[in-house]
C-alpha positions, 0 to 999 in steps of 0.5 A: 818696952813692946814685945820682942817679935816672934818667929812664925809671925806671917807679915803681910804687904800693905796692898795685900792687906788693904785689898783684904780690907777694901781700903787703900794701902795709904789707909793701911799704913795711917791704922798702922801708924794709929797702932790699930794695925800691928806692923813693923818697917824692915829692910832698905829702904824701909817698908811696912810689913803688916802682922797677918793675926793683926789683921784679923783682930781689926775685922773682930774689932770693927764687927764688934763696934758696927753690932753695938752701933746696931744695937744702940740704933735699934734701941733708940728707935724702940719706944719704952713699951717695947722695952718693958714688954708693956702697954702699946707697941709702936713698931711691932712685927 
């Protein structure tokens, strides 16, 4: 069973939050729907709301995911010397 919702929760409309994300509010409501994004649909007719915290774990995320696709790039670019700290380096500074 989800959790039942919390009072004090600030919801978001999704042009706002995919002006914040750079993306289109079509964008915004297929993460939501993916439940990358926590939202809800309220009110008559129903329209997505878009938890603001829910926003802000999404950018952590996503930073998280492009360091480690860096770091992963930049190990394999490396070559085995450099890694040991031994022998010939090919890329040095």
């Amino acid at each position: 069973m989800p959790d039942a919702p919390t009072f004090g929760v600030r919801y978001l409309d999704p042009a706002q939050v995919a002006e914040l994300l750079g993306v289109t509010v079509d964008e915004v409501i297929a993460l939501a729907l993916e439940r990358r994004l926590r939202g809800i649909k309220t009110g008559t007719p129903a329209r997505w709301r878009i938890e603001e915290a829910s926003v802000a774990d999404y950018i952590e995320d996503e930073t998280e995911a492009t360091r480690r696709h860096a770091l992963w790039e930049g190990s394999n670019a490396a070559s085995f010397p450099e890694l040991w700290g031994t022998g010939i380096v090919r890329h040095g500074d």
